[in-house]
C-alpha positions in Angstrom: -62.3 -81.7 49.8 -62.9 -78.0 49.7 -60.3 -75.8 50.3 -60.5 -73.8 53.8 -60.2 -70.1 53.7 -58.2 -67.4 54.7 -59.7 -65.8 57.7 -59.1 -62.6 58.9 -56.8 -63.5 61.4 -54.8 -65.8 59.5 -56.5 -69.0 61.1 -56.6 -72.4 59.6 -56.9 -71.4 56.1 -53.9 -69.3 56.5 -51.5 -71.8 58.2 -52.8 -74.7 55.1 -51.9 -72.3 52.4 -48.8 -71.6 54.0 -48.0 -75.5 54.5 -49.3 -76.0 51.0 -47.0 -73.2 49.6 -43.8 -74.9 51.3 -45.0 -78.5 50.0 -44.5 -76.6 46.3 -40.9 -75.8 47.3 -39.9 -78.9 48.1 -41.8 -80.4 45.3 -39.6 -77.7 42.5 -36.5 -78.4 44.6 -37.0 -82.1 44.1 -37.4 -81.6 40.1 -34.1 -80.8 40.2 -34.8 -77.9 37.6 -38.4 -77.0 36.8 -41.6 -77.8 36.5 -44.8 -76.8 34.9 -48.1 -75.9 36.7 -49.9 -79.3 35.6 -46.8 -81.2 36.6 -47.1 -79.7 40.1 -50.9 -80.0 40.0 -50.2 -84.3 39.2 -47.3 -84.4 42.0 -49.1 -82.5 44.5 -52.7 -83.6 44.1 -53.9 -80.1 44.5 -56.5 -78.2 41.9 -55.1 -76.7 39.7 -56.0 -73.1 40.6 -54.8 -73.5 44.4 -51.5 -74.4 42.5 -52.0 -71.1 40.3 -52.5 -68.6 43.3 -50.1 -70.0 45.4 -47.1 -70.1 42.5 -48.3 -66.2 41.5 -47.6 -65.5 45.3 -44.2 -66.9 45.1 -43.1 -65.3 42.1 -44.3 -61.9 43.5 -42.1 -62.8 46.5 -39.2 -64.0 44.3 -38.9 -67.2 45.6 -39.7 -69.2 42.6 -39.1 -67.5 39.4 -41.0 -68.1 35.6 -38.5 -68.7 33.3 -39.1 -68.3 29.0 -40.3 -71.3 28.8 -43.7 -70.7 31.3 -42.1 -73.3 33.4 -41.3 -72.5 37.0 -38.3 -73.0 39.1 -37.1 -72.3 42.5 -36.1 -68.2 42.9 -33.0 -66.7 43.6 -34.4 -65.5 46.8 -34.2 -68.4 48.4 -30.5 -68.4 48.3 -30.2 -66.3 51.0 -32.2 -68.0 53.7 -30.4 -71.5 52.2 -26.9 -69.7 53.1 -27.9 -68.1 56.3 -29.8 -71.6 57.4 -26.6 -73.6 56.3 -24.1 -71.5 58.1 -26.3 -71.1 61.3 -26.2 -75.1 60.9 -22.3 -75.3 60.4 -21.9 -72.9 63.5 -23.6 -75.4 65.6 -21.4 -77.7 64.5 -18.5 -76.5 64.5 -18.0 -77.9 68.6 -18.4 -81.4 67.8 -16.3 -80.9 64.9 -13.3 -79.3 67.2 -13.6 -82.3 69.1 -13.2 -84.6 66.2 -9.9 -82.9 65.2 -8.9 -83.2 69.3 -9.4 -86.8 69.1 -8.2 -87.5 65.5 -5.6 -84.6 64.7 -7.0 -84.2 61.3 -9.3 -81.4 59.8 -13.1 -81.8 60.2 -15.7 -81.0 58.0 -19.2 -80.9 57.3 -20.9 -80.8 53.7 -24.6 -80.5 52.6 -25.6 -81.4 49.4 -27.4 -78.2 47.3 -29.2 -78.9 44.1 -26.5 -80.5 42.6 -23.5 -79.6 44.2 -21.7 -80.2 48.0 -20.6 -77.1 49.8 -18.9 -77.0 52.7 -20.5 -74.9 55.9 -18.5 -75.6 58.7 -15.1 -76.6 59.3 -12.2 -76.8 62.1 -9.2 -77.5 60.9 -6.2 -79.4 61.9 -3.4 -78.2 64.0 -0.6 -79.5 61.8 1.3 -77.0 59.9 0.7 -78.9 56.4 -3.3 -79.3 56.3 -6.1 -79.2 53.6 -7.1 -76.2 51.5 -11.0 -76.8 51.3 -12.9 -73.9 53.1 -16.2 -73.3 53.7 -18.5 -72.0 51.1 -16.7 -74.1 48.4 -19.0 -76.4 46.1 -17.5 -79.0 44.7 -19.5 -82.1 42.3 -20.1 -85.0 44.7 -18.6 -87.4 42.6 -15.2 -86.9 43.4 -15.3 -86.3 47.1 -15.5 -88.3 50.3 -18.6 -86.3 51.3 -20.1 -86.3 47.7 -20.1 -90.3 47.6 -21.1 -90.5 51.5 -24.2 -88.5 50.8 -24.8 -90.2 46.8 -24.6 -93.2 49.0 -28.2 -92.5 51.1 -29.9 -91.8 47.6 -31.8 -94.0 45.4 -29.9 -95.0 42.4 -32.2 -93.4 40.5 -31.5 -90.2 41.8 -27.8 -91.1 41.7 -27.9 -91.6 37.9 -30.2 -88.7 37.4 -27.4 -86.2 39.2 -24.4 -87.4 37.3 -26.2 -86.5 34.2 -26.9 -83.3 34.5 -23.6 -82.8 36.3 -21.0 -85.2 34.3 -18.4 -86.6 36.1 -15.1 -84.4 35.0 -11.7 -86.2 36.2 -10.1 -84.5 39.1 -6.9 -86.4 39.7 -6.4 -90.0 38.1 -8.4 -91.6 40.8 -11.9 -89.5 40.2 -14.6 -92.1 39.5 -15.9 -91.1 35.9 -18.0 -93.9 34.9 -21.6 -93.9 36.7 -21.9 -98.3 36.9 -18.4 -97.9 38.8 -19.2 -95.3 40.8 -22.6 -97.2 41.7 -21.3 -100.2 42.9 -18.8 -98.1 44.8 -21.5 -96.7 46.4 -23.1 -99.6 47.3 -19.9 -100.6 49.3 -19.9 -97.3 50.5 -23.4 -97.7 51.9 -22.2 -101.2 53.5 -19.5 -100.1 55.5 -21.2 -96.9 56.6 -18.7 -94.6 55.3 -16.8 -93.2 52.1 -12.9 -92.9 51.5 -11.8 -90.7 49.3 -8.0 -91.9 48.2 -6.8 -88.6 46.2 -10.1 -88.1 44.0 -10.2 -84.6 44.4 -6.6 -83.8 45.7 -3.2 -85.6 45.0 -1.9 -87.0 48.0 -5.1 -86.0 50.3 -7.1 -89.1 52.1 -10.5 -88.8 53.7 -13.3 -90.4 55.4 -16.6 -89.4 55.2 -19.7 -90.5 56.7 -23.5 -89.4 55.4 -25.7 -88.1 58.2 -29.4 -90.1 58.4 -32.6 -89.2 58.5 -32.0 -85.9 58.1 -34.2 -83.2 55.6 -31.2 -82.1 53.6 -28.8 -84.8 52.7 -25.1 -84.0 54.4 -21.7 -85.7 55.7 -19.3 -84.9 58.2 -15.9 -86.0 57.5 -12.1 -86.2 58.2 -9.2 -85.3 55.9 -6.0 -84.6 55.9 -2.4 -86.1 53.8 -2.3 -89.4 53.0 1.0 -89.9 54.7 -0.9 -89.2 58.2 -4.1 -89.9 57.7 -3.1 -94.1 56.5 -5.3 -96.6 56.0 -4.7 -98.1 59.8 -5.8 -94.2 60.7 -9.2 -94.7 58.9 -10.0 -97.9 60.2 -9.6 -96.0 63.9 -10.9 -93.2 62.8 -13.8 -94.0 61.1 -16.1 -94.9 64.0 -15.3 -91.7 66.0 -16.5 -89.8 62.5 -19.7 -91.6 62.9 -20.1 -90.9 66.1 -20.4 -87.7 65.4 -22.6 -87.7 62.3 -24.9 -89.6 64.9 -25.1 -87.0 67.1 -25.7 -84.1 63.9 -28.5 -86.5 62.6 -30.0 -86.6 66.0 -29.9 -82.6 65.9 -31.0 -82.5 62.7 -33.9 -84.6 63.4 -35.0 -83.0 66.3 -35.2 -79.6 64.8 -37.4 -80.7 61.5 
């Protein structure tokens, strides 16, 4: 099919390079790294100087960057609009999570998965005087967290095994997964029951449940934390539908807005 041009006014031609241009995005965020021109030209089906103009464009915007090695990989200015997007998406949520801590007494949190790491973009927390220290903006490995293994949980195993080996999977506390098959058929049973414990794998003492939002176009997990003297194993077993209640409801948003 030949391509359709520009036109002056930035018709049809315009809004398919523009649609084609984001496709590439995606296609170098999902390489988890970089990629090279023919590479993008076999995952994308598109000739191979379409694939040329449009990557030139990018760099010259500075949203995908050509490192030594004449590969490409996404730019650093797409951190920004990933931050700003990410804590525009936390502000929304940060209601629904005040009503989780209402209902549960425990902090609330939501996490999205970047590249290779879960960051934190919203929470409320708990009223109690002794409460967690995670805050938003901090990026944590997925592995040893209740949000990490909700969200690892929605991926194909694959993908899974592909992340903790660029990643490793560095010990935390004495009950931080570090083998990948044990961690797999965790996830599995994580995947099951529809939501992830975390029993002091990032933090002595700490407890949380974590449930992976669905259908979503960036994987994420809202969960519920707080010490394991509170926050029992009786609590999680109340507790856990009301947190998937609510990661429900933030899918449906999310879903809506794509």
């Amino acid at each position: 099919m030949a391509e359709e041009k520009v036109g002056r006014d930035g018709g049809v031609g315009g809004v398919q390079s523009l649609r084609r241009a984001f496709e590439l995005l995606e296609r170098l965020a999902d390489t988890g790294g970089e990629a090279s021109l023919s590479e993008l030209a076999a995952s994308s089906g598109l000739p191979m100087p379409t694939i040329h103009r449009l990557i030139r464009t990018l760099v010259q915007l500075g949203y995908v960057r050509q490192n030594t090695n004449r590969r490409y990989a996404l730019g650093a200015r797409l951190i920004r609009l990933g931050e700003n997007a990410s804590m525009q998406f936390g502000a929304w949520a940060r209601p629904l999570l005040a009503e989780l801590v209402e209902v549960t007494g425990e902090t609330a949190n939501l996490a999205v998965l970047e590249r290779d790491e879960v960051v934190y973009v919203s929470q409320v927390p708990s009223k109690h005087s002794m409460r967690m220290f995670t805050e938003v903006g901090r990026r944590v490995l997925p592995h040893g967290t209740g949000v990490g293994k909700a969200i690892l949980s929605q991926l194909p195993t694959e993908e899974v095994r592909a992340l903790l080996s660029r990643t490793g999977m560095p010990a935390y506390t004495d009950h931080t997964f570090t083998d990948p098959d044990a961690l797999l058929a965790h996830l599995a049973q994580v995947a099951a029951q529809g939501y992830a414990v975390d029993e002091s794998e990032q933090e002595l003492g700490v407890r949380c449940v974590a449930v992976p939002l669905t259908g979503t176009p960036a994987p994420a997990a809202v969960s519920v934390s707080g010490p394991s003297g509170r926050l029992t194993l009786d609590a999680v077993s109340r507790i856990a539908p009301l947190v998937q209640a609510t990661a429900a409801t933030l899918s449906t948003y999310l879903e809506e807005s794509a």
